[in-house]
N, CA and C atoms as a LAMMPS dump frame, in Angstrom:
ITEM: TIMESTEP
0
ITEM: NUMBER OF ATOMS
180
ITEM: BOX BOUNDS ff ff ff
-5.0000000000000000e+02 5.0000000000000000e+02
-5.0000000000000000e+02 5.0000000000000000e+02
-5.0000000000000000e+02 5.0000000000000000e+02
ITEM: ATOMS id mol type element x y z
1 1 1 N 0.815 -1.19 0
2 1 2 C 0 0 0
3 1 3 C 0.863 1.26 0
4 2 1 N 2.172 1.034 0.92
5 2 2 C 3.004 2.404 0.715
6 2 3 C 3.262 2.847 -0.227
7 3 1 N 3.777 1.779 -1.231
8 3 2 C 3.781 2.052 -2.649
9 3 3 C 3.502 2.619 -3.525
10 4 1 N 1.985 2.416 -2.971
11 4 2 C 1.094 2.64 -4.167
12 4 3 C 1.002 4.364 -4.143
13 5 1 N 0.88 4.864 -2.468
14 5 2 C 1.276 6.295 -2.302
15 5 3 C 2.093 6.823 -2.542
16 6 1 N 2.933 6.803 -2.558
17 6 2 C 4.469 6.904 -2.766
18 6 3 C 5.113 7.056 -4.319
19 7 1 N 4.209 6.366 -5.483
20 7 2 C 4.395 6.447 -6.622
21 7 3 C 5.698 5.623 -6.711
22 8 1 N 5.433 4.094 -6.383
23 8 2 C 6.712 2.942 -6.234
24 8 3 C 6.469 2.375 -7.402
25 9 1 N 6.808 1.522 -7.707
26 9 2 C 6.884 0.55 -9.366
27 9 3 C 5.473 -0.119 -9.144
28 10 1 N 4.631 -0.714 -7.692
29 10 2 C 3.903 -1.287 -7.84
30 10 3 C 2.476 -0.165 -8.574
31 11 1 N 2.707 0.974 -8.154
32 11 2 C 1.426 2.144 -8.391
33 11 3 C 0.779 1.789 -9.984
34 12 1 N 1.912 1.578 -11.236
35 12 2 C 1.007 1.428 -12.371
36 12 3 C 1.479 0.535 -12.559
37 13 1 N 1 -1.161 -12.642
38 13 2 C 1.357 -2.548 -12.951
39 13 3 C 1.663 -2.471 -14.336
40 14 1 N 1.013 -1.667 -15.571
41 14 2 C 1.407 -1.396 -16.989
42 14 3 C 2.416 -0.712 -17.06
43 15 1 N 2.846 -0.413 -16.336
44 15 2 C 4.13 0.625 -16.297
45 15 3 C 5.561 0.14 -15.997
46 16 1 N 5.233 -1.481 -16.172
47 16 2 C 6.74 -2.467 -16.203
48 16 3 C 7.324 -2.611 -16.759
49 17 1 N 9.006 -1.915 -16.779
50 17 2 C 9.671 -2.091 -17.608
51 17 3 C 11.411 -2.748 -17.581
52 18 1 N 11.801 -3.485 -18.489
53 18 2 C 13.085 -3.98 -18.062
54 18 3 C 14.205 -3.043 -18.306
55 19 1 N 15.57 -3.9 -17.899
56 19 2 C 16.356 -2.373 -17.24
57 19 3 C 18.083 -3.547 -17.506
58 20 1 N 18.588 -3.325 -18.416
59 20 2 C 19.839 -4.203 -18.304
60 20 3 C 21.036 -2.862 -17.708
61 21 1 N 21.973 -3.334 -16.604
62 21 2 C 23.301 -3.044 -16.217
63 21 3 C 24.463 -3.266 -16.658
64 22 1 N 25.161 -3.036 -18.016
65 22 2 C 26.327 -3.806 -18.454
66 22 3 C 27.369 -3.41 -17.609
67 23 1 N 28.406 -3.729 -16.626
68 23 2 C 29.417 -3.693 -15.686
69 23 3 C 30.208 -4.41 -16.323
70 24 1 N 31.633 -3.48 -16.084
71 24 2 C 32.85 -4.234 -16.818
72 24 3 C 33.733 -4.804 -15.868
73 25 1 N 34.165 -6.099 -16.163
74 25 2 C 34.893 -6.77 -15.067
75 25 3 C 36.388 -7.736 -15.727
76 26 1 N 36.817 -8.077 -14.786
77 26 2 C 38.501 -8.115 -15.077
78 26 3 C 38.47 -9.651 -15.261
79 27 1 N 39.503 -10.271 -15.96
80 27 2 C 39.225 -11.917 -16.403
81 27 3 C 39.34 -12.191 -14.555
82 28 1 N 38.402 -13.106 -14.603
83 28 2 C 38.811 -14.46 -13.122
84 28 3 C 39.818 -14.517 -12.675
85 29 1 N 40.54 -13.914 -11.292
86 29 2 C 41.651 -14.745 -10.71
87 29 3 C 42.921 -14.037 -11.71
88 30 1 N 42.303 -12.868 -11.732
89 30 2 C 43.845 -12.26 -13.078
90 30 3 C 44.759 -11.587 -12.237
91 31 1 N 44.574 -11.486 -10.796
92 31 2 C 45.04 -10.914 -9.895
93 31 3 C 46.286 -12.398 -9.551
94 32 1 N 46.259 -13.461 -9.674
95 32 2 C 47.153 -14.454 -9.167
96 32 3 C 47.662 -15.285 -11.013
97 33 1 N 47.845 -14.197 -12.026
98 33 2 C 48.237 -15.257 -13.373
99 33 3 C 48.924 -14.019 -14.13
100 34 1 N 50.697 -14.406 -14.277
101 34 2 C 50.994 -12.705 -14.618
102 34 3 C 50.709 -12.533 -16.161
103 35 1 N 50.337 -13.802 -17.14
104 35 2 C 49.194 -13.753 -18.414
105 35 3 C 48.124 -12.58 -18.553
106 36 1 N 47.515 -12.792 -17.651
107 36 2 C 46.242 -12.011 -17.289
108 36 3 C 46.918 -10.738 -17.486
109 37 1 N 45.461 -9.808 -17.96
110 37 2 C 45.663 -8.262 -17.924
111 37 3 C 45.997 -7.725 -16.58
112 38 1 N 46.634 -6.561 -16.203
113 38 2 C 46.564 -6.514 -14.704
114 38 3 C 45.496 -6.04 -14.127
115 39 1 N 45.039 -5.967 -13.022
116 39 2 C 43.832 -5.147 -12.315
117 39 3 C 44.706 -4.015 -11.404
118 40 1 N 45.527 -3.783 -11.32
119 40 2 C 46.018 -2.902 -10.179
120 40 3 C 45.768 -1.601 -11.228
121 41 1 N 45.541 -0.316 -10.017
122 41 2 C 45.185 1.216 -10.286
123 41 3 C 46.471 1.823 -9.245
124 42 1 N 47.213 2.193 -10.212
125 42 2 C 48.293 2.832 -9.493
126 42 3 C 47.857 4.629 -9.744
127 43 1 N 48.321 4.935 -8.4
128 43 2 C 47.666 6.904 -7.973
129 43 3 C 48.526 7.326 -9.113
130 44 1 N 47.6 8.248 -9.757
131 44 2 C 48.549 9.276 -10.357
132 44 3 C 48.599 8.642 -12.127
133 45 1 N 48.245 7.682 -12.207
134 45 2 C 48.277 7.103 -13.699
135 45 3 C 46.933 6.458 -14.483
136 46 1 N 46.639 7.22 -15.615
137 46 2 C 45.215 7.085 -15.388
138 46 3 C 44.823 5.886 -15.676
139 47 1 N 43.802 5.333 -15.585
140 47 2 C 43.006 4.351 -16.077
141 47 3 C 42.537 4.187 -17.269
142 48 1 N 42.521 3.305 -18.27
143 48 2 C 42.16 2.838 -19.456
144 48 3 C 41.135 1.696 -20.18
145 49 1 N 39.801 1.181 -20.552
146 49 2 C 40.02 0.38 -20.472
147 49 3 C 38.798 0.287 -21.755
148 50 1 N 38.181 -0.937 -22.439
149 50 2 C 37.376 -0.977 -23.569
150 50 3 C 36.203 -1.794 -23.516
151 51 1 N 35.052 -1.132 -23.39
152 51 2 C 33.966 -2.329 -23.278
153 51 3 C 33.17 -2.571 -24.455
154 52 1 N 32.495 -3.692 -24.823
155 52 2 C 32.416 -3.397 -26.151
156 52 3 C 31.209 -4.673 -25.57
157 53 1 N 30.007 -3.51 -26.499
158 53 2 C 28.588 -4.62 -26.241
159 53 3 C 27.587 -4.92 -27.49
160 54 1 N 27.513 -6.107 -27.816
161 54 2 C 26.86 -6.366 -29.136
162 54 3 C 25.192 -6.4 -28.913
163 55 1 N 24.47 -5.894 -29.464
164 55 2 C 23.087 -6.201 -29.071
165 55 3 C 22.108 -6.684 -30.691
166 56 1 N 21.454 -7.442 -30.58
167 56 2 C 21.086 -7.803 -31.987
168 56 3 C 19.257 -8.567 -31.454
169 57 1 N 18.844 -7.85 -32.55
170 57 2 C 17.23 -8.395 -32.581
171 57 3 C 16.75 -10.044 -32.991
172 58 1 N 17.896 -10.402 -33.894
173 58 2 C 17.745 -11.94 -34.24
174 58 3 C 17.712 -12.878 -33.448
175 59 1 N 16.759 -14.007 -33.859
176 59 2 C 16.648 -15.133 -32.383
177 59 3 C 17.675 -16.052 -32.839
178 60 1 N 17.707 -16.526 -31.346
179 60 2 C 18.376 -17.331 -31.587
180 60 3 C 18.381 -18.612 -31.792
């Protein structure tokens, strides 16, 4: 009921919509394989890095 006052997601049930987060993350365990890219952020040197996201309407 607070919700519904409040103007929460439950207030218009037609009003549902999805919501993707793409977060970029470092290979597995790249912290213990000196292969691996590094993860360390050393002060003073900037950060770099490339995310790259394919999205396509075709089923699969």
């Amino acid at each position: 009921m607070a919700s519904r006052q409040m103007g929460g997601r439950e207030a218009d049930p037609s009003a549902v919509q999805g919501v993707a987060v793409p977060e970029a993350q470092h290979l597995p365990n790249s912290p213990h394989h000196r292969n691996f890219p590094s993860t360390e952020l050393v002060p003073g040197k900037p950060f770099r890095g490339v995310m790259t996201f394919r999205f396509s309407t075709d089923k699969i």
